[in-house]
HTML snippet that shows the backbone in 3Dmol.js (N, CA, C, O; Angstrom):
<script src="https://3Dmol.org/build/3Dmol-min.js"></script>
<div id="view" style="width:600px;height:400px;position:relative"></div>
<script>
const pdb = `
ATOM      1  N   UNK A   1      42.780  74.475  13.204  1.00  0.00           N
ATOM      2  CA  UNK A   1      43.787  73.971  14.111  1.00  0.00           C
ATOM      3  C   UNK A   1      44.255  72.575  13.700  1.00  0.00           C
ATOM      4  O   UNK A   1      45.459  72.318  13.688  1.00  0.00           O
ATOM      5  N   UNK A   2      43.405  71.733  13.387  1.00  0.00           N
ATOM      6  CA  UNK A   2      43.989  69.980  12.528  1.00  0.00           C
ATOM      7  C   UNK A   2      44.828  70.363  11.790  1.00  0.00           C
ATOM      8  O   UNK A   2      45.998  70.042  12.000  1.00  0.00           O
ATOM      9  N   UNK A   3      44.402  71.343  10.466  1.00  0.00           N
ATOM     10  CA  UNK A   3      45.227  71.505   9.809  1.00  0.00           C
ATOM     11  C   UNK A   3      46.514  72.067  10.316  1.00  0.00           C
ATOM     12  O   UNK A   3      47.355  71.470   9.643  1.00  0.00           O
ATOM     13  N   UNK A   4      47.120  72.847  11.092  1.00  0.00           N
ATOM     14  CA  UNK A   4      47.985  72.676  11.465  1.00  0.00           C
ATOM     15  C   UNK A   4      48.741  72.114  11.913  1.00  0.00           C
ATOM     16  O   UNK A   4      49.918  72.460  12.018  1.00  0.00           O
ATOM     17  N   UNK A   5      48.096  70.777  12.413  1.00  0.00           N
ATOM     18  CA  UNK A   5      48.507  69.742  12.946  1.00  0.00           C
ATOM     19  C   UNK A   5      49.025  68.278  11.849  1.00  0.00           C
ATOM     20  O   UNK A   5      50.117  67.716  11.760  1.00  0.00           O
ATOM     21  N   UNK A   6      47.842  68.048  11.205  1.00  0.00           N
ATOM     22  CA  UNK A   6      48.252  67.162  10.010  1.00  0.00           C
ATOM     23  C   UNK A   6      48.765  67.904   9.644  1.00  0.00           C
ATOM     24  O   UNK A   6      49.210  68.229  10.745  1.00  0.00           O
ATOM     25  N   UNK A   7      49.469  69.047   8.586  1.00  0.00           N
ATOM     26  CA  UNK A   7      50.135  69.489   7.531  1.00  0.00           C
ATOM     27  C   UNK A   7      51.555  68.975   8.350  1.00  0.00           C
ATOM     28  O   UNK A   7      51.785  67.810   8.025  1.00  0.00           O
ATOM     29  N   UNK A   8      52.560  69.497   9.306  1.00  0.00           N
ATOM     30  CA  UNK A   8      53.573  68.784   9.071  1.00  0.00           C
ATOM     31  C   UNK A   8      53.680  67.568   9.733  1.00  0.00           C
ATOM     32  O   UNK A   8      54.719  67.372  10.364  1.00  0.00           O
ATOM     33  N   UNK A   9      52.538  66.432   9.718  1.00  0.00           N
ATOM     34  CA  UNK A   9      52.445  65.212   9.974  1.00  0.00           C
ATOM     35  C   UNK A   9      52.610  64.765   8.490  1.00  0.00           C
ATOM     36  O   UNK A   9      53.428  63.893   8.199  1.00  0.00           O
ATOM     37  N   UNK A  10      51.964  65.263   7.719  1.00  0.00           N
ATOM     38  CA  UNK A  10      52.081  64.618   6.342  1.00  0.00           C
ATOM     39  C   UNK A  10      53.487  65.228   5.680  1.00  0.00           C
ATOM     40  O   UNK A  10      54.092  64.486   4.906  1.00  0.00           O
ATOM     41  N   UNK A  11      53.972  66.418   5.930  1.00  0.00           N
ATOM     42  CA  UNK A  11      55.742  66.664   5.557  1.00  0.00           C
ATOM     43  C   UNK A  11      56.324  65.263   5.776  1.00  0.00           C
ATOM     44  O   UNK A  11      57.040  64.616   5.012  1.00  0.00           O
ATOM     45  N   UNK A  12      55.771  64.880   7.208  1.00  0.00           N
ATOM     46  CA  UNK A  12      57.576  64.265   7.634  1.00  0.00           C
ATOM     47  C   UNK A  12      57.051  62.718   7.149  1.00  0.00           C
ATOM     48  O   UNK A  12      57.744  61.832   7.651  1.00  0.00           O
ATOM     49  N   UNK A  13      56.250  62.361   6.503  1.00  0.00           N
ATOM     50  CA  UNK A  13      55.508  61.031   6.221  1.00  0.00           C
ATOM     51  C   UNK A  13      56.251  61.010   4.788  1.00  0.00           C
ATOM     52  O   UNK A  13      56.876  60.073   4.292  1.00  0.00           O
ATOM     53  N   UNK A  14      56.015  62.293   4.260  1.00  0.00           N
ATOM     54  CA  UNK A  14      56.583  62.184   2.667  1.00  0.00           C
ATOM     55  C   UNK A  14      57.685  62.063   2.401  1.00  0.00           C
ATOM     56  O   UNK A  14      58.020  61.282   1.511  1.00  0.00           O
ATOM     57  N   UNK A  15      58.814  62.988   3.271  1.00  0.00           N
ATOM     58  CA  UNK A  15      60.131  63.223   3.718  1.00  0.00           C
ATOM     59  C   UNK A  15      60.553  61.321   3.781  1.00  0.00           C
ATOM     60  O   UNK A  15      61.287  60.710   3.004  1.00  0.00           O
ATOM     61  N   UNK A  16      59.837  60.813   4.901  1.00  0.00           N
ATOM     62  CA  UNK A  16      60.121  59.894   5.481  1.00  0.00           C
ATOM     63  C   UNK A  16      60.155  58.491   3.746  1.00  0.00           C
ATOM     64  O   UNK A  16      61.125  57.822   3.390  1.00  0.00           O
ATOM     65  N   UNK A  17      59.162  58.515   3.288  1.00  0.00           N
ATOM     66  CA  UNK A  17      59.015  57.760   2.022  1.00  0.00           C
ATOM     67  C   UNK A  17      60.107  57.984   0.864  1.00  0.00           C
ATOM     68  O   UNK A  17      60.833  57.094   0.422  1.00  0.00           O
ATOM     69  N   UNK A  18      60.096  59.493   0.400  1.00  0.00           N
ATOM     70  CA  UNK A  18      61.685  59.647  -0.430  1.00  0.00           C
ATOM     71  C   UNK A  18      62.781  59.376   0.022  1.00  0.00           C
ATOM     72  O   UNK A  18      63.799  59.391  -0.670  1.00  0.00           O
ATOM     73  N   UNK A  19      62.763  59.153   0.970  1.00  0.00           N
ATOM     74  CA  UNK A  19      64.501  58.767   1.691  1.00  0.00           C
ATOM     75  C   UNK A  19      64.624  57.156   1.566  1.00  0.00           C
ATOM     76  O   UNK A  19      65.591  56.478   1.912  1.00  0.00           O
ATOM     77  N   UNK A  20      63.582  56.767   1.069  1.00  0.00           N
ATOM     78  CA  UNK A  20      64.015  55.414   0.831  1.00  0.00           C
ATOM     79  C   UNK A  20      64.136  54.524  -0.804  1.00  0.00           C
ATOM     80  O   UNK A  20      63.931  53.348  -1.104  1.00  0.00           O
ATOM     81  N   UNK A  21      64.553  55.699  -1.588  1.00  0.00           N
ATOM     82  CA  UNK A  21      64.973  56.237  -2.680  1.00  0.00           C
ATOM     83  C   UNK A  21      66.276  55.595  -2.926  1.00  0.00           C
ATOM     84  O   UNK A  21      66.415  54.763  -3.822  1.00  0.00           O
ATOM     85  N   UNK A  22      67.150  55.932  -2.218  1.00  0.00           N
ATOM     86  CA  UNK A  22      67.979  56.128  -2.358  1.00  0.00           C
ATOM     87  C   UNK A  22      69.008  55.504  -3.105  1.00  0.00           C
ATOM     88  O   UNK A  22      69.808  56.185  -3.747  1.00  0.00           O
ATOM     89  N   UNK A  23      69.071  53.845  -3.066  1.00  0.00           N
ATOM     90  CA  UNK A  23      69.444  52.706  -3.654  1.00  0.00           C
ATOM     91  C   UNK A  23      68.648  52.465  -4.410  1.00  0.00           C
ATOM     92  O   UNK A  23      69.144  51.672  -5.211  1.00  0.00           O
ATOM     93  N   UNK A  24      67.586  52.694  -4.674  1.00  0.00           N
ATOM     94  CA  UNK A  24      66.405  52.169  -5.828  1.00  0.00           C
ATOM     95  C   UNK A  24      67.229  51.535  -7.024  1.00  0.00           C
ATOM     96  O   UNK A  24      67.448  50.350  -7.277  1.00  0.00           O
ATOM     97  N   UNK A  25      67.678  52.867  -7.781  1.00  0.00           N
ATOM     98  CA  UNK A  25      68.230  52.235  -9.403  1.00  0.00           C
ATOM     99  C   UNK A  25      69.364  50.925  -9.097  1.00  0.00           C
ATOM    100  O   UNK A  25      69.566  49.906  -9.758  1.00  0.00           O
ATOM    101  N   UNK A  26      69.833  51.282  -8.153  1.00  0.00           N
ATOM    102  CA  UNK A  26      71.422  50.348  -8.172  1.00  0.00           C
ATOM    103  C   UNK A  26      70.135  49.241  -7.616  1.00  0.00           C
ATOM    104  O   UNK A  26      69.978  48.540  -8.616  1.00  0.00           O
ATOM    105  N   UNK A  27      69.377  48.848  -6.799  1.00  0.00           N
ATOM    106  CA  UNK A  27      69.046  47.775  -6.419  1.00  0.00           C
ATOM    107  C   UNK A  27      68.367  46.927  -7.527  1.00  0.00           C
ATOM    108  O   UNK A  27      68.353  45.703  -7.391  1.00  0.00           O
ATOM    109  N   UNK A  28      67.824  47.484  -8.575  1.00  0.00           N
ATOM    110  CA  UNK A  28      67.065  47.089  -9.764  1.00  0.00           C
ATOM    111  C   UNK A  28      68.085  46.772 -10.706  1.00  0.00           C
ATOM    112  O   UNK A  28      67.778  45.763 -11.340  1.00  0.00           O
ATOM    113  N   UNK A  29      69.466  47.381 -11.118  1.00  0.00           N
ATOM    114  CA  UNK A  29      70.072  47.312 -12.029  1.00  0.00           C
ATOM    115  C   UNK A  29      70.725  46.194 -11.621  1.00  0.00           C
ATOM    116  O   UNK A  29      70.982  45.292 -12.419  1.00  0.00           O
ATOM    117  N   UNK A  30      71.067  46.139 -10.309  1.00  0.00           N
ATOM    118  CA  UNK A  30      72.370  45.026  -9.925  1.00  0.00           C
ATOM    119  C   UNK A  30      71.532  43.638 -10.153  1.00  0.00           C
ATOM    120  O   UNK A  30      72.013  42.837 -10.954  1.00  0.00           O
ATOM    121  N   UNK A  31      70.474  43.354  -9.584  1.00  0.00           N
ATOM    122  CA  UNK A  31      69.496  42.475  -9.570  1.00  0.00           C
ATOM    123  C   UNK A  31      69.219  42.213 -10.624  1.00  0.00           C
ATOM    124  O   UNK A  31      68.836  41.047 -10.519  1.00  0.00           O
ATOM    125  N   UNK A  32      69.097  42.617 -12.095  1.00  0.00           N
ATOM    126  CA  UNK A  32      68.425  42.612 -13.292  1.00  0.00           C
ATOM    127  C   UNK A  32      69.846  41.852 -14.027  1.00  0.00           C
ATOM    128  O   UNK A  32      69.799  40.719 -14.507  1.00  0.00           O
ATOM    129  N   UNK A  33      71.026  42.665 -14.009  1.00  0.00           N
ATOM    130  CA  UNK A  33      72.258  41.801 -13.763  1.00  0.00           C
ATOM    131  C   UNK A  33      72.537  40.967 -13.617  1.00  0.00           C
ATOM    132  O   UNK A  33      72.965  40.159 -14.442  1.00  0.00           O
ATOM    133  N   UNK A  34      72.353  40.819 -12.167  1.00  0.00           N
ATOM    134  CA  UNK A  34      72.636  39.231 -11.807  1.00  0.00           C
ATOM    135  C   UNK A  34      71.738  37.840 -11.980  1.00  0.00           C
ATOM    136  O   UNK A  34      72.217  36.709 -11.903  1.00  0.00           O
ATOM    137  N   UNK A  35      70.948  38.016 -12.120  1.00  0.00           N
ATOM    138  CA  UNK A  35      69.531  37.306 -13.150  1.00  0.00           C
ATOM    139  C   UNK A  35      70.047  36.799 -13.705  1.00  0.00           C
ATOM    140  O   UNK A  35      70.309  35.634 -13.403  1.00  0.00           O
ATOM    141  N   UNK A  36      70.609  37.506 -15.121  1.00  0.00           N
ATOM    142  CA  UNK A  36      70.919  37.549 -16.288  1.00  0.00           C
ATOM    143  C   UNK A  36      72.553  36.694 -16.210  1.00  0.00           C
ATOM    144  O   UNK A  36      72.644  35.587 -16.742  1.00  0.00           O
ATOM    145  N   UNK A  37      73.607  37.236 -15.607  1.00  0.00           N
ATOM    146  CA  UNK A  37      74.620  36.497 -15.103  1.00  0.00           C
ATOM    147  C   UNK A  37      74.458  34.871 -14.694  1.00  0.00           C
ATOM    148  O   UNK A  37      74.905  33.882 -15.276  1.00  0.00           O
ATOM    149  N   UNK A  38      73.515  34.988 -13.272  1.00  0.00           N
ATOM    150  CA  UNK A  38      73.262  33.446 -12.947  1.00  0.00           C
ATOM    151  C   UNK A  38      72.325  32.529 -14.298  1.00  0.00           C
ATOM    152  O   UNK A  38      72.319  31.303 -14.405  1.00  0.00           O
ATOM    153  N   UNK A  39      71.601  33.490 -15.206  1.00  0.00           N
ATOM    154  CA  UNK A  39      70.827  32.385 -15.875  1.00  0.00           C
ATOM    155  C   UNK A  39      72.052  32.000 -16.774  1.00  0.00           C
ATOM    156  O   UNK A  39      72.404  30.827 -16.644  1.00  0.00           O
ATOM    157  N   UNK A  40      72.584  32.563 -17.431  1.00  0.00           N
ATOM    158  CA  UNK A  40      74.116  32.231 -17.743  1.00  0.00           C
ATOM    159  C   UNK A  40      75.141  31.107 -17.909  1.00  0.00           C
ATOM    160  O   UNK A  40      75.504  30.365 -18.822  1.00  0.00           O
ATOM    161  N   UNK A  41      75.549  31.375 -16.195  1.00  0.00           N
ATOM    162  CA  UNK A  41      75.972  30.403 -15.128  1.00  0.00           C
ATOM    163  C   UNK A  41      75.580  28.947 -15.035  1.00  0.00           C
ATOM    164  O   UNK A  41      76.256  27.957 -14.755  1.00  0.00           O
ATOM    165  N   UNK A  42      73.995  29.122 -15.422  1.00  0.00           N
ATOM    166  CA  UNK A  42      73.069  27.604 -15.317  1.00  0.00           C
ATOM    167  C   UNK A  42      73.371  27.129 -16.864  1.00  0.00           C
ATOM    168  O   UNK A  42      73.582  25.940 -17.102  1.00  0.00           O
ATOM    169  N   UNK A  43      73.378  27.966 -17.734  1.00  0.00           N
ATOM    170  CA  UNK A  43      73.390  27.510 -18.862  1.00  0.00           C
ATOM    171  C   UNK A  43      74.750  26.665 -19.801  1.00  0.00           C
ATOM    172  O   UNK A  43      74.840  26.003 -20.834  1.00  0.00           O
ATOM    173  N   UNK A  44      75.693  27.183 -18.685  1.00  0.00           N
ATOM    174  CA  UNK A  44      77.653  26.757 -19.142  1.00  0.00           C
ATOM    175  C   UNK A  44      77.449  26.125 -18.065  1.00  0.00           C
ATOM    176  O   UNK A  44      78.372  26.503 -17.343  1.00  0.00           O
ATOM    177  N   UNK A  45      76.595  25.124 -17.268  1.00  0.00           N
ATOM    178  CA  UNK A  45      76.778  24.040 -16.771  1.00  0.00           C
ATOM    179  C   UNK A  45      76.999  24.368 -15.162  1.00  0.00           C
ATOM    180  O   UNK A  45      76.838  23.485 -14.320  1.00  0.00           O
ATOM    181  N   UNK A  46      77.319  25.500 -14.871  1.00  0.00           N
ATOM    182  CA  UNK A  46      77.826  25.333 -13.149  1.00  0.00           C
ATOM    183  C   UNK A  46      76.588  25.920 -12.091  1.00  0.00           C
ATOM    184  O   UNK A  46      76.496  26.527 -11.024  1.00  0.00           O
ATOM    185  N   UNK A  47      75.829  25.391 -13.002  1.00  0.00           N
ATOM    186  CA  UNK A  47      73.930  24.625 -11.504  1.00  0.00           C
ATOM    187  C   UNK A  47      74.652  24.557 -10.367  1.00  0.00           C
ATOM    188  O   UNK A  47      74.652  25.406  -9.475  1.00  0.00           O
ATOM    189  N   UNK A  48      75.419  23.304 -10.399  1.00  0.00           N
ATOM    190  CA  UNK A  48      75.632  22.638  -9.585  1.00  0.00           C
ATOM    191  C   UNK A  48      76.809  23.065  -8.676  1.00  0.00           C
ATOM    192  O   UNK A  48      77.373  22.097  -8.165  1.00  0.00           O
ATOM    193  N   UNK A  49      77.314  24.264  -8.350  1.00  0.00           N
ATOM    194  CA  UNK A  49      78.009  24.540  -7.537  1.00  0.00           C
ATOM    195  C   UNK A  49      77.843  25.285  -6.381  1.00  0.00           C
ATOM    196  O   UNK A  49      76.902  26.038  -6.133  1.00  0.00           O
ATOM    197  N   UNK A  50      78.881  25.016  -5.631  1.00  0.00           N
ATOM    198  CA  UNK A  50      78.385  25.452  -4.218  1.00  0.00           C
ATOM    199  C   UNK A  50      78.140  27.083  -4.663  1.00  0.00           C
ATOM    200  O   UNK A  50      77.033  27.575  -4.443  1.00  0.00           O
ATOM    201  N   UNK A  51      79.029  27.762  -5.189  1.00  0.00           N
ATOM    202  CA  UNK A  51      79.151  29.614  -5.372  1.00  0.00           C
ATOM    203  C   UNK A  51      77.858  29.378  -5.857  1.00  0.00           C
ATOM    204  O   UNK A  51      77.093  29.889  -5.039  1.00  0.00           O
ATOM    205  N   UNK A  52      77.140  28.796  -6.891  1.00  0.00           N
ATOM    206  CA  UNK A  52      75.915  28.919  -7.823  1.00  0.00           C
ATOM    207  C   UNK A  52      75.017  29.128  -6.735  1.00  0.00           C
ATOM    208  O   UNK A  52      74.323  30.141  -6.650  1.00  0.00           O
ATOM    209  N   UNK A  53      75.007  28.043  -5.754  1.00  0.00           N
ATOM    210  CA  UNK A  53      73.974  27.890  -4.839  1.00  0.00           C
ATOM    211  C   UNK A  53      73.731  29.244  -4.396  1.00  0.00           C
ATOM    212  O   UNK A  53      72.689  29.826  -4.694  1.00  0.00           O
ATOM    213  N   UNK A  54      74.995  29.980  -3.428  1.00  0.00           N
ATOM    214  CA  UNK A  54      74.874  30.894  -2.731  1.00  0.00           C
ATOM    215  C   UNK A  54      74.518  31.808  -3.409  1.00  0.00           C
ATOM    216  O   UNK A  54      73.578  32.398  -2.877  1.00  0.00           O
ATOM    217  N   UNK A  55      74.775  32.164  -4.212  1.00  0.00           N
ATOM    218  CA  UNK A  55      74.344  33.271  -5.479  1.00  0.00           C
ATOM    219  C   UNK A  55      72.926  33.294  -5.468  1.00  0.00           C
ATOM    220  O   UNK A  55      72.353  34.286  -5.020  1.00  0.00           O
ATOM    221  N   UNK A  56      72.253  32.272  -5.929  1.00  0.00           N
ATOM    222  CA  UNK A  56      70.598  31.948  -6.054  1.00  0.00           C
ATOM    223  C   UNK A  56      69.799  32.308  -4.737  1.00  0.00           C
ATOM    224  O   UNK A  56      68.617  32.642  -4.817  1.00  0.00           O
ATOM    225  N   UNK A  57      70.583  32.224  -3.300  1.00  0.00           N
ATOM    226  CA  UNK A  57      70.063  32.460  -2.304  1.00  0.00           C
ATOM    227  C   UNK A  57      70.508  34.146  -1.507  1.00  0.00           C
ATOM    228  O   UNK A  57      70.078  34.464  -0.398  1.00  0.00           O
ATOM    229  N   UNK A  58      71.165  34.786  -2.114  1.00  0.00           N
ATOM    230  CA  UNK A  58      71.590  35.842  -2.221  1.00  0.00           C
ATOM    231  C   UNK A  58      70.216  36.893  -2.681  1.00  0.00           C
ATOM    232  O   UNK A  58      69.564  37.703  -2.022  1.00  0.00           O
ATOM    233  N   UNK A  59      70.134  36.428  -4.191  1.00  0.00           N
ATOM    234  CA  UNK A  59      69.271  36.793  -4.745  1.00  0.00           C
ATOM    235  C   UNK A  59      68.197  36.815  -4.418  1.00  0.00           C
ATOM    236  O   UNK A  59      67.612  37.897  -4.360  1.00  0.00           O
ATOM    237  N   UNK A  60      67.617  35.735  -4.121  1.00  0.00           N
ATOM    238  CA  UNK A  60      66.357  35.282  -3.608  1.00  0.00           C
ATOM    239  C   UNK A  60      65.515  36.381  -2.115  1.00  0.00           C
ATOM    240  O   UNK A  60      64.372  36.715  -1.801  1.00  0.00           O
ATOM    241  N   UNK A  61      67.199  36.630  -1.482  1.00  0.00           N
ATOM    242  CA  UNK A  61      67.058  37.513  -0.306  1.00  0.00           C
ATOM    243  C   UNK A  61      67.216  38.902  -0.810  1.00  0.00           C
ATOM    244  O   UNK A  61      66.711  39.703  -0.024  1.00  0.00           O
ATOM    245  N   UNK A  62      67.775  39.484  -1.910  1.00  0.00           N
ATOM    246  CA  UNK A  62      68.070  40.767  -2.250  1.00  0.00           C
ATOM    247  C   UNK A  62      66.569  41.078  -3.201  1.00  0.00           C
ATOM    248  O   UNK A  62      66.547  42.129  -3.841  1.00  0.00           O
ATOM    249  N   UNK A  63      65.662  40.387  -3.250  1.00  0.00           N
ATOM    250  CA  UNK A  63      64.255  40.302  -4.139  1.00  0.00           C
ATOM    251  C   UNK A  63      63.527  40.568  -2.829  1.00  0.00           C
ATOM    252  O   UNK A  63      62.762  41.526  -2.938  1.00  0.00           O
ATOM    253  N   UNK A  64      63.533  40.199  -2.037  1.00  0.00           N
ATOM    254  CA  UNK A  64      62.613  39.918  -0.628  1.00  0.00           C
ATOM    255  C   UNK A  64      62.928  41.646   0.201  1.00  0.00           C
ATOM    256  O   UNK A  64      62.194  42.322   0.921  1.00  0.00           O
ATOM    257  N   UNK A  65      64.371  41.892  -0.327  1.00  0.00           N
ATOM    258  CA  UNK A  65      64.420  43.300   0.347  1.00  0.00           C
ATOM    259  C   UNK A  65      63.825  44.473  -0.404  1.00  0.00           C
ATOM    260  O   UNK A  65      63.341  45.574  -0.143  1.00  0.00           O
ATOM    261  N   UNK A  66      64.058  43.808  -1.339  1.00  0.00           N
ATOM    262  CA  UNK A  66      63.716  44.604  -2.621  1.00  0.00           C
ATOM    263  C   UNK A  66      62.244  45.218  -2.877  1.00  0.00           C
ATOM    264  O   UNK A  66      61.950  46.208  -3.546  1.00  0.00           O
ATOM    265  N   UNK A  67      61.442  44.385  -2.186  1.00  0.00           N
ATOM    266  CA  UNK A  67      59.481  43.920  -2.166  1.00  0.00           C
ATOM    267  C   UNK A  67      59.225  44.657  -0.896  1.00  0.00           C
ATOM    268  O   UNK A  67      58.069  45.039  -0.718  1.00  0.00           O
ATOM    269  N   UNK A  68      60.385  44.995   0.288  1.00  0.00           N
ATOM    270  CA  UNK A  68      60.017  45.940   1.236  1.00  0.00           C
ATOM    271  C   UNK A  68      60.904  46.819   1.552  1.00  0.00           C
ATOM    272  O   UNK A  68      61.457  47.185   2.589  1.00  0.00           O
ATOM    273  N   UNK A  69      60.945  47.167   0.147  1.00  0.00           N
ATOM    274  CA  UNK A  69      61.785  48.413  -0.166  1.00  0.00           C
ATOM    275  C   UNK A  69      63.243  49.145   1.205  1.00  0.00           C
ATOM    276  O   UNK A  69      63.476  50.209   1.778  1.00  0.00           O
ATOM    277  N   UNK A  70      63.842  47.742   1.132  1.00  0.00           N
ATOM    278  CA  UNK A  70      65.460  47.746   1.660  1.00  0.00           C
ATOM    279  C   UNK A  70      66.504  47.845   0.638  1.00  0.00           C
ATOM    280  O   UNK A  70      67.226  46.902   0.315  1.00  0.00           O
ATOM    281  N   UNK A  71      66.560  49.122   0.101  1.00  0.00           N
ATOM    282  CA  UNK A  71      67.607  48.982  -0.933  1.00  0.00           C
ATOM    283  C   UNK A  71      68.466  48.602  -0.897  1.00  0.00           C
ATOM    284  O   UNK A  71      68.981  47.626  -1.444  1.00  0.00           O
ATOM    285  N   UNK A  72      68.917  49.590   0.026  1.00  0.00           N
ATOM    286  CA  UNK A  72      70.647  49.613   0.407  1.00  0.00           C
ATOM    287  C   UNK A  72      70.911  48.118   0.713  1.00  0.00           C
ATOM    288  O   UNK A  72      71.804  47.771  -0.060  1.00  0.00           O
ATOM    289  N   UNK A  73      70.534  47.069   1.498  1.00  0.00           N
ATOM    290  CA  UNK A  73      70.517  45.599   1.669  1.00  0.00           C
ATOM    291  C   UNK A  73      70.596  45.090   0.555  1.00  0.00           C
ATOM    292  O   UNK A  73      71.559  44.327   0.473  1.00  0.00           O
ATOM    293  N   UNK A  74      69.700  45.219  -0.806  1.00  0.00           N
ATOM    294  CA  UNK A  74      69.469  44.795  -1.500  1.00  0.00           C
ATOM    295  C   UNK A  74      70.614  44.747  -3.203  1.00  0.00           C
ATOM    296  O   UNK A  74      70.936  44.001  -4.128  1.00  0.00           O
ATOM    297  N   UNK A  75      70.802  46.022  -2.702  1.00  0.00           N
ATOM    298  CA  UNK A  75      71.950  46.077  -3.557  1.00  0.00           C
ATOM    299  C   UNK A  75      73.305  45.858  -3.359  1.00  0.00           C
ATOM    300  O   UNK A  75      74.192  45.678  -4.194  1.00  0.00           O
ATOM    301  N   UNK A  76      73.364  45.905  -1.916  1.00  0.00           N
ATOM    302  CA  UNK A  76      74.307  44.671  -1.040  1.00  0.00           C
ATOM    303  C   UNK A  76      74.921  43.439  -1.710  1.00  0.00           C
ATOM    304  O   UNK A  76      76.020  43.139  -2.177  1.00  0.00           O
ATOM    305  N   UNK A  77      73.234  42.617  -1.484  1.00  0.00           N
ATOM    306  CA  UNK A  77      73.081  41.005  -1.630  1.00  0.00           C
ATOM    307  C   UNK A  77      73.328  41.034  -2.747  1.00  0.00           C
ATOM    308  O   UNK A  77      73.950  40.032  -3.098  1.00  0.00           O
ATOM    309  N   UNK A  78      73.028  42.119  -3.947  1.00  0.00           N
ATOM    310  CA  UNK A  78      72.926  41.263  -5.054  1.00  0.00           C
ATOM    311  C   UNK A  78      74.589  41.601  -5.675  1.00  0.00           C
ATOM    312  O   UNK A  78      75.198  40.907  -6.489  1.00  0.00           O
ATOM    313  N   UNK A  79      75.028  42.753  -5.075  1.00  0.00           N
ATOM    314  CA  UNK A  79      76.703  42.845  -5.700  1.00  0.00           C
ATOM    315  C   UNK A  79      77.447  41.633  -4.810  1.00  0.00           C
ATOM    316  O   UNK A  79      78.637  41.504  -5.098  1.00  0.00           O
ATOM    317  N   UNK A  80      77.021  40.863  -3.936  1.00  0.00           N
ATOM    318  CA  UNK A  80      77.717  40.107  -3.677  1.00  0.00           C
ATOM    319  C   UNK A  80      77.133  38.590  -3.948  1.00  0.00           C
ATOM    320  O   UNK A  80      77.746  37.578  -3.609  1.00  0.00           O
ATOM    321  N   UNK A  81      76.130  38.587  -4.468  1.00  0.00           N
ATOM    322  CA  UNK A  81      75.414  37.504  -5.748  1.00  0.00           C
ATOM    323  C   UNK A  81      76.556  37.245  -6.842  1.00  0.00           C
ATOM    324  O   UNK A  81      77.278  36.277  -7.079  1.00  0.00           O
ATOM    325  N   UNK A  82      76.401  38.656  -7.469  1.00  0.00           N
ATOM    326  CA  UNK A  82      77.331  38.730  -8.561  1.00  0.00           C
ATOM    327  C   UNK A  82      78.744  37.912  -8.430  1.00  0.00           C
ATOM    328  O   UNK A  82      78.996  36.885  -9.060  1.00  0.00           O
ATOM    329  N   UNK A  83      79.274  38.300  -7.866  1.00  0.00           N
ATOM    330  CA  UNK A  83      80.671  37.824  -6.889  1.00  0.00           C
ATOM    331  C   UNK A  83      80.466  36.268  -6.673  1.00  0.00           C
ATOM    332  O   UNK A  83      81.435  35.543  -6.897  1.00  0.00           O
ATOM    333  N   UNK A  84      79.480  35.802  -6.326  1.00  0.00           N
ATOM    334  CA  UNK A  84      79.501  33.887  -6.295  1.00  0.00           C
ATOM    335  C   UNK A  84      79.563  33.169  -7.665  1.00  0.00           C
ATOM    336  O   UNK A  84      80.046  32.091  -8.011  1.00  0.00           O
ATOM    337  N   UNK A  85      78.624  34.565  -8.597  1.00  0.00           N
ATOM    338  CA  UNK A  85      78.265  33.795  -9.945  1.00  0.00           C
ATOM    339  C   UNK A  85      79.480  33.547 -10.402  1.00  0.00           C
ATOM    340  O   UNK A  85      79.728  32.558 -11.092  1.00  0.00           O
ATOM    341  N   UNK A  86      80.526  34.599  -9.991  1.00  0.00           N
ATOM    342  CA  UNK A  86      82.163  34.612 -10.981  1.00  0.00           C
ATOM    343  C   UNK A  86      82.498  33.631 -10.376  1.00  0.00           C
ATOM    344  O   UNK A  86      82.668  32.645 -11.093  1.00  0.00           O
ATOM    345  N   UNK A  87      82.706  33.465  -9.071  1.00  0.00           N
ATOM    346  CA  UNK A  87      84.051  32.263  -8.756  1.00  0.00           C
ATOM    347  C   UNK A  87      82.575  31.078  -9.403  1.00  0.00           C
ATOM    348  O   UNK A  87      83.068  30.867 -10.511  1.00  0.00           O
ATOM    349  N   UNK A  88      81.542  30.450  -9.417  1.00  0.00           N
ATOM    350  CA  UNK A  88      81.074  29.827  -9.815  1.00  0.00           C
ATOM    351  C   UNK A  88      81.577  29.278 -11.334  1.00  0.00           C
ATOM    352  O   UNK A  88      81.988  28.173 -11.690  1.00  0.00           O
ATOM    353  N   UNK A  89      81.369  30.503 -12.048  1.00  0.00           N
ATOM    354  CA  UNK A  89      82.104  30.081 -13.150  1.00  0.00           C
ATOM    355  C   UNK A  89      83.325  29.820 -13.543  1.00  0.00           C
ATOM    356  O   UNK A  89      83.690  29.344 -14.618  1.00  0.00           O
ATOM    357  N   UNK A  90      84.095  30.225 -12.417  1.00  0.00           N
ATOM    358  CA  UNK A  90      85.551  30.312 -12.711  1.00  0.00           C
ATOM    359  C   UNK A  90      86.153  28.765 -12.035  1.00  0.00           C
ATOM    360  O   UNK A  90      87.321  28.432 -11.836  1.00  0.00           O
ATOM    361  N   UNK A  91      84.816  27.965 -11.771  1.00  0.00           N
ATOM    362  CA  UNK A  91      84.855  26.373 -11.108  1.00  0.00           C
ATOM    363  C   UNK A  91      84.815  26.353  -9.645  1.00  0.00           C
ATOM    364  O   UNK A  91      84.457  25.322  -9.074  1.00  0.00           O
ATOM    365  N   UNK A  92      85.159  27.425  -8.970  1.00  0.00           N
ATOM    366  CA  UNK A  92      85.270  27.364  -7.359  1.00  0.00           C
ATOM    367  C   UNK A  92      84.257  27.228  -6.855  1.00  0.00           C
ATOM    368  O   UNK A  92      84.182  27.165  -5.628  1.00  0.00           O
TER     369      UNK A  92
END
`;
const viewer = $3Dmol.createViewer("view");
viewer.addModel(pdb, "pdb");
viewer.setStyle({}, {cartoon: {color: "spectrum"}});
viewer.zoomTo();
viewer.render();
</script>
């Protein structure tokens, strides 16, 4: 009789864990990206801008979603990371 009971307790546990799948690659790729973009950014001089800033704190939050597996957030923050690094560089 348990077993009937745990078996679809553990379905909807597993169910429940793959569904948070879903954004995985895009949250790793965009993030790995924008890394790479902002280290960039620091390197042609624009540290010091306000877009730079927000970008770094973007990130910082799209890593934090990332560690409790909030993709969809995460790949959010970091396509709109991306987006500060440009006007950053573009001087704005």
């Amino acid at each position: 009789m348990k077993a009937w009971i745990c078996l679809p307790l553990m379905v909807l546990a597993l169910a429940g864990c793959a569904g948070k799948t879903a954004y995985r690659d895009s949250c790793g790729s965009q993030l790995d990206t924008a890394w790479r973009e902002l280290d960039l950014a620091k390197a042609e001089g624009f540290a010091g801008t306000v877009s730079y800033s927000k970008a770094l704190s973007l990130l910082t939050a799209a890593k934090t979603q990332q560690q409790f597996e909030a993709f969809e957030g995460c790949a959010a923050k970091a396509q709109k990371a991306r987006f500060y690094i440009r006007e950053s560089r573009a001087g704005r």
